[in-house]
N, C-alpha and C positions, 0 to 999 in steps of 0.2 A: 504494500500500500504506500500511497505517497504523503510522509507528512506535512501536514498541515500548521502546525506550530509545535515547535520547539522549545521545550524548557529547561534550561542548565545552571545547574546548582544558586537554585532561587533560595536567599537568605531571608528571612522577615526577623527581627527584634522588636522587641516593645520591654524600651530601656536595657536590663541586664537580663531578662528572659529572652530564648529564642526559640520563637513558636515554630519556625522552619529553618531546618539545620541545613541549608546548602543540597536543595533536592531536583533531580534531574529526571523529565520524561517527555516523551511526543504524544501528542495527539493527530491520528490519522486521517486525510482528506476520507470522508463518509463513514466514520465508525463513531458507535456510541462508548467514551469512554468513564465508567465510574471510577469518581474516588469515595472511599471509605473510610471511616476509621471512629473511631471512638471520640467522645465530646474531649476538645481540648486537644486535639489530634495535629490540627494547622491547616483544616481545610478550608475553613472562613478564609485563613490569612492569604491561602495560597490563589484560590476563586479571585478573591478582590486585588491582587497584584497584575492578577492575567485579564480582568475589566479595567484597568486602569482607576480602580476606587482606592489604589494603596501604591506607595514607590515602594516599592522592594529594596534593602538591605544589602543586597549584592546578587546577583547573579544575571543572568539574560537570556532574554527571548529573540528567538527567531520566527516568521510568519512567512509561508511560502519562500523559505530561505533566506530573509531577508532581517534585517534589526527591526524589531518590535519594540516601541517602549509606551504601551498604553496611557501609562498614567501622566506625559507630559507629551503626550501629541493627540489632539480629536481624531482625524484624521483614519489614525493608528487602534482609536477606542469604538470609529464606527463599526469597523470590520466583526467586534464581537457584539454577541447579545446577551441581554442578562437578565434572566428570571427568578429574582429574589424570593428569600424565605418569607419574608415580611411583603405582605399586600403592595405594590405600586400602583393602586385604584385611587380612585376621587370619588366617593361613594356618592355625594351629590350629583354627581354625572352621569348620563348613559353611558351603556356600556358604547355607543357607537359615536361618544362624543371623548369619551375616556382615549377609545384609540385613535380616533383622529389629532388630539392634544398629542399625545404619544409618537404619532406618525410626524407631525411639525417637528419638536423637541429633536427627532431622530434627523433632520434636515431635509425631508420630502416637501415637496412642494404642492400647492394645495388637493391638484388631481390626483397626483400620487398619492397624497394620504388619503382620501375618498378612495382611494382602489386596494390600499394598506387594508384601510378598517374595514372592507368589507372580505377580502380575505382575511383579516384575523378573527370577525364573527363565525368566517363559515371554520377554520381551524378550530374555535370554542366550544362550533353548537348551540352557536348562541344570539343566529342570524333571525330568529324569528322574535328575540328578546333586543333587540337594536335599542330600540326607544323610551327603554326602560332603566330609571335608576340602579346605581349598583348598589346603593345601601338597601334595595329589597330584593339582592341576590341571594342564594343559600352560599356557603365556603365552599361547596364544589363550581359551580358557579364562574365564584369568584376567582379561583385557584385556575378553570380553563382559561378565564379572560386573563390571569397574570400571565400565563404563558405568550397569548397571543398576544400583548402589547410588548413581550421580548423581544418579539420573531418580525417586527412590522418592516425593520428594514428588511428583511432578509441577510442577516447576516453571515458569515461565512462559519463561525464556528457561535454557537447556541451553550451559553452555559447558565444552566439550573441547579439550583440550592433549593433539597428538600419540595418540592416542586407540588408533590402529592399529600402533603402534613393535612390529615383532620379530613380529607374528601370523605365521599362516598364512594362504595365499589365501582358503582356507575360511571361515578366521574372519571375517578383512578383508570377504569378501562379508558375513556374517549380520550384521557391525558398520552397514557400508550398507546393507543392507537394513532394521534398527532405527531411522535415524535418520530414511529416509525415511518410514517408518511415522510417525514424530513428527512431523516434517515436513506429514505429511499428515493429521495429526491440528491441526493449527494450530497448532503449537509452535515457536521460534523457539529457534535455535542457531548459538554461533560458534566455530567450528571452526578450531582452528589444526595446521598439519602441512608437511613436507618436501615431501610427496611431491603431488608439479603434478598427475599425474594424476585422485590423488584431489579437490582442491580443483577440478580444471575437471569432474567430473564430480557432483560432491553439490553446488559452491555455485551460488547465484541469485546473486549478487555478491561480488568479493574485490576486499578490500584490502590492496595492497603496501606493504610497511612497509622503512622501512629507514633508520636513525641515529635514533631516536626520531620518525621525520616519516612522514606516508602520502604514499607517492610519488601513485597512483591510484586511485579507488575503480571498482567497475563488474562487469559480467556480461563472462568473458574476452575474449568475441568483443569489446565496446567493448575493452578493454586495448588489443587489439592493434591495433585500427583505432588507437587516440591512440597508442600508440609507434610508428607506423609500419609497423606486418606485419600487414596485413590476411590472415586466415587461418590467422595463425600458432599453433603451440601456447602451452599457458601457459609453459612451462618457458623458449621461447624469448624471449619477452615479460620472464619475471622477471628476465631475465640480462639482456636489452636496460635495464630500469630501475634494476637494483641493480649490475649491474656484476658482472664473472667473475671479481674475483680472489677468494684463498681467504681464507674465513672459518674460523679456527679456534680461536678464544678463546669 
């Protein structure tokens, strides 16, 4: 596969802690790639260096071979998109007014954002709901329309935080079934979430994270063969490399 962005030995500190120890990996043109890891792990930190929402401490990116540095060129930050853990809605808005704001903010011009918002309705399922505020949406709902106000420019590579927290099944499915539409449209996205089941089912490769370091990269089936449990699920694999005790900070 051809990657798509590069990332080498990305540093984050915050003062004398370091939430990412000088961590390296690529992201493939059309593959879905999870990261994982336990609360505290450096995925937040690592997500918002590669949106341009944080400078990084030291290391560097590449983007179709080329120097990437998000967080001090636009430019460089439109090429990604971002779909936050935390709502990016205006709940006093329609949903068809939310992405057209979203579609401008993104630097589309006004036809383009009218042809934006209404593919990102139809990506929601939520083209018959246009006209309707978002403060009387249900969390699934809300949680398609977050997606789809990610995705308005089209951007090259799609990164989601936690993307499916609190839906319904319903939703959860039309959420997977959008991505892989992307997916299958050539689009490259990094996916980060709790829940193993999701990540062994949407991603071509994950990466385990855990203390600021990737423990292993790979498609689950590798995982398990290199930790030892051939066959095993992901969930049992994460716990075999990060370890059971509790995480609650």
């Amino acid at each position: 596969m051809e990657t798509l962005l590069r990332v080498t030995d990305l540093l984050v500190r915050y003062g004398e802690r370091v939430a990412v120890g000088g961590i390296s990996f690529t992201i493939e043109r059309g593959e879905i790639l999870g990261l994982l890891g336990p609360n505290g792990a450096g995925k937040t930190s690592t997500i918002s260096c590669i949106s341009g929402l944080r400078e990084p401490d030291g290391g560097r990116f590449a983007f179709d071979g080329s120097p990437f540095a998000p967080s001090a060129d636009a430019s460089a930050r439109a090429r990604i998109g971002l779909v936050p853990q935390s709502l990016a809605l205006y709940d006093d808005l329609t949903a068809d007014e939310n992405l057209r704001f979203f579609a401008r903010i993104a630097g589309l011009g006004s036809a383009d954002a009218r042809a934006a918002a209404d593919r990102g309705l139809a990506l929601a399922g939520l083209a018959d709901r246009k006209g309707d505020r978002v403060g009387t949406f249900s969390g699934g709902m809300k949680r398609r329309l977050n997606l789809a106000a990610g995705d308005l420019h089209r951007p090259a590579l799609l990164v989601l935080d936690e993307p499916t927290v609190g839906v319904d099944p319903q939703s959860r499915q039309h959420i997977f079934d959008a991505l892989e539409r992307l997916k299958a449209e050539g689009r490259s996205l990094l996916y980060t979430t709790h829940y193993m089941e999701e990540a062994q089912r949407l991603c071509d490769r994950i990466a385990i994270m855990d203390e600021g370091r990737i423990l292993d990269v790979g498609p689950a089936a590798a995982l398990a063969e290199r930790a030892g449990l051939p066959g095993a699920n992901l969930e049992t694999v994460f716990l075999r490399l990060t370890g059971k005790q509790l995480r609650d900070a």
